[in-house]
N, C-alpha and C positions, 0 to 999 in steps of 0.2 A: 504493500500500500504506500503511495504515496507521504509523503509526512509533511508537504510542506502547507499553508493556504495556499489557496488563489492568489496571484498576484495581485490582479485586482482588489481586495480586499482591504489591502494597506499598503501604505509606502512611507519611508521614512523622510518626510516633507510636510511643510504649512501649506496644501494646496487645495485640500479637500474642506469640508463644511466642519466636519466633527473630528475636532484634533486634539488626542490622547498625550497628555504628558508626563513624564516622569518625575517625581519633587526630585529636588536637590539634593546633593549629596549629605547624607546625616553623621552625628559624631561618632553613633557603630557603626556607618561603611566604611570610616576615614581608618578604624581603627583594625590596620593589616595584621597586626601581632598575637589578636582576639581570636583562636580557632577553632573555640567550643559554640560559634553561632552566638557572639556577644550576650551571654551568661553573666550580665553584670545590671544592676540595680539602677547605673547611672546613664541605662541606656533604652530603660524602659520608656516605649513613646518615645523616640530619639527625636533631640531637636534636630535643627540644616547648622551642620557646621560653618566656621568664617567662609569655606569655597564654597557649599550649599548655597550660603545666603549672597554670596556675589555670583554663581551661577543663574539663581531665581531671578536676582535685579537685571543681569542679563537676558531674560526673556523679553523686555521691554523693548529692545530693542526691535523685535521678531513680530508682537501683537502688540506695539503703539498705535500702529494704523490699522487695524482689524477693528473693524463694526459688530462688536461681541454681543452676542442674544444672551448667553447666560455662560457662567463659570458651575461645573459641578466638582467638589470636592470630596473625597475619603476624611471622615471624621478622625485618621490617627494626625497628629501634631504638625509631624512634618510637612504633609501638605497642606493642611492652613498656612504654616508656615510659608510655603511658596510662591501660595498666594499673596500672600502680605507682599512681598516684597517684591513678586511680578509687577505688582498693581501701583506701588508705589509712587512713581511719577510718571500715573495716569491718568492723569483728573476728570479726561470725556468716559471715562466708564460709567454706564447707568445702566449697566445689564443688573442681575440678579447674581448673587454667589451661594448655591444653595448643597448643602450637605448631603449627600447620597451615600448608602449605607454601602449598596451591591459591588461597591469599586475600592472597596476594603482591598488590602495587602491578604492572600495568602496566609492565615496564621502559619508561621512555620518559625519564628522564633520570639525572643525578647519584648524587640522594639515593635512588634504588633499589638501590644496589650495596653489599654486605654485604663489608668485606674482611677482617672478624676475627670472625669467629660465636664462637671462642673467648671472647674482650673482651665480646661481648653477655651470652653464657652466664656469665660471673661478674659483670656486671653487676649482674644479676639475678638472683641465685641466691638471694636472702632470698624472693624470688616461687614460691620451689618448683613452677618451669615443668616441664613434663610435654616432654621432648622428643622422644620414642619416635617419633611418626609422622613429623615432621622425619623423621628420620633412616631409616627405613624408605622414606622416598622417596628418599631420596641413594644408598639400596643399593642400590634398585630401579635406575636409572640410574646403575651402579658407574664411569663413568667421570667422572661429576660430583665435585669437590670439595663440600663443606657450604658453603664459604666463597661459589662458584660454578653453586651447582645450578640457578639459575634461568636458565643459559644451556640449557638444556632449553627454555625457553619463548620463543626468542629464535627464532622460524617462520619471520621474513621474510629471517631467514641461509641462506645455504649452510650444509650442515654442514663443507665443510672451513674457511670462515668461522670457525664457531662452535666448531669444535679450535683454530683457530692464536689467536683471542685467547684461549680457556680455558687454551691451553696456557702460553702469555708471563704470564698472569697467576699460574698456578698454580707457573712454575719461579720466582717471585718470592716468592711466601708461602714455598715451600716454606724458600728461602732464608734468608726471617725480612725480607728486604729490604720492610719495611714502606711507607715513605717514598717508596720509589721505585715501588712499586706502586700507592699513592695516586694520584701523579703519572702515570701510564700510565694509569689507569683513566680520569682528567680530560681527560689532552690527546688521549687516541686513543679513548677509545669514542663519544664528539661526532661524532666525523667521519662514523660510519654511523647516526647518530640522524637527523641534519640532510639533506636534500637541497633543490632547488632550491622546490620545495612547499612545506618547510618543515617541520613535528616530524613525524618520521615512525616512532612506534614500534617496537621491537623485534619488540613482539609484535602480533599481528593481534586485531583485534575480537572477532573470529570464535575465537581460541584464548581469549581472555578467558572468554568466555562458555560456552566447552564445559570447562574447569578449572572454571567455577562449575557447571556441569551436576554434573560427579563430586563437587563436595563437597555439592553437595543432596543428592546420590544417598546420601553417608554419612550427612547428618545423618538424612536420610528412616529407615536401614536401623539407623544409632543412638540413635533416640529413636522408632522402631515402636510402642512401648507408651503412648508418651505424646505424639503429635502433637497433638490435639486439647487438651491440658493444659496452658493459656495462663497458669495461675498459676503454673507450674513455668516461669523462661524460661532461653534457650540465647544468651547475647553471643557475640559474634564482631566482634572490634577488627580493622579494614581500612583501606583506602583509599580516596580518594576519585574518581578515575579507576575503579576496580576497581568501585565503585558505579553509576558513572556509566555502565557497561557492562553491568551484570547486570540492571540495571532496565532495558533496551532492547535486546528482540529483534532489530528492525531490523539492526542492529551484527549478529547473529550471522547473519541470512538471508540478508546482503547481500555478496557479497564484496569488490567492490568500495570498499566503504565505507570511507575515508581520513582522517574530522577524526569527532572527537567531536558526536553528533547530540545535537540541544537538546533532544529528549525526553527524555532517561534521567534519573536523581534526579542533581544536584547539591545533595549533602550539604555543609553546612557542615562545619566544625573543630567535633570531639565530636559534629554531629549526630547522630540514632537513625533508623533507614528499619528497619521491619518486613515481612518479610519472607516471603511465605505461601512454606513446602517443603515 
């Protein structure tokens, strides 16, 4: 079988309506010497390190002149981050920046795990982020916390798996016991990431890419009028794994499939991959 997409499908260029980008590089990428998959407390929800964040400002340069309908971002740090600093000195931006869950990073180590969505949310509150659909997915699965929603997408758990660490985590925030939660998140979610293979993510290939199915599916049924309208475009700040999945069918045909295939788009830090939906 083939493994690669369609050409057509993407290409790595600002040409297309709906352009995928990469956040900036974070202080666990920067960090080559880390080889246990940044297994450190101070890297939980990685910020964009100093080239991160002069990366991001760099995009400006790319979408100053782009007539932006809306920015959709992944609720971990980083890419708010990106955005901040994309948009920076932008001032004709009057699109929307709205939060979308579906375009989450791959749980597959550390820096994926969100433990204060609060602390984000005033982060960022000068970005007058849009968080309605967030949060409309956490009701939808009312037993999710916001802090923890993305244990929803943790496939390769048991479900009673995926109560007993949501629950330990969840009677810890509730607590306020910040620190000690940190610490829980670090020493005990590792244990079921890693097996004798080696990185074995939370989530399957295969769920990656049917989450990216349903948010094609919106952007398809939210911009009906104007798909064909390449001068109007739709950002969407993500991941790079999460890239690296959606550009390569193979991953979702296959189920078997266990490491990342060499076909799919390896985006750099800030890259752009266009995206036909």
């Amino acid at each position: 079988m083939n493994q690669k997409i369609n050409k057509q499908e993407y290409s790595l260029d600002s040409k297309g309506k709906f352009l995928f980008i990469r956040h900036g590089q974070t202080i666990c990428n920067s960090d080559k010497n880390n080889k246990e998959r940044k297994i450190n407390p101070d890297y939980l929800d990685s910020h964009l390190s100093e080239k991160g964040i002069k990366q991001a400002k760099e995009l400006n340069n790319i979408i100053k002149n782009f007539k932006i309908e809306a920015i959709y971002v992944s609720p971990l740090y980083r890419s708010l981050e990106t955005v901040k600093y994309m948009l920076k000195s932008i001032s004709n931006f009057k699109g929307e920046i709205i939060v979308h869950p579906l375009i989450i990073e791959c749980p597959n180590c550390i820096d994926d795990f969100i433990y204060d969505i609060n602390e984000t949310k005033n982060d960022f509150k000068d970005l007058n982020v849009n968080w309605n659909i967030f949060y409309d997915f956490v009701k939808k699965y009312q037993k999710w916390n916001e802090n923890f929603y993305y244990f929803e997408y943790f496939n390769r758990l048991t479900d009673s798996q995926k109560n007993n660490k949501y629950q330990k985590l969840l009677d810890l925030y509730n607590r306020k016991e910040m620190n000690i939660l940190k610490k829980v998140i670090v020493n005990e979610m590792p244990k079921i990431i890693f097996n004798k293979e080696g990185l074995q993510p939370f989530e399957s290939f295969k769920h990656v890419y049917s989450r990216f199915l349903e948010f094609k599916n919106f952007l398809r049924e939210k911009y009906k009028d104007s798909l064909d309208n390449i001068d109007n475009k739709v950002i969407i700040v993500t991941h790079g794994d999460f890239l690296g999945v959606i550009t390569n069918k193979y991953l979702y045909e296959n189920d078997d499939v266990n490491a990342f295939a060499k076909d799919g788009c390896h985006c750099k830090n800030c890259g752009i991959v266009s995206i036909y939906i």
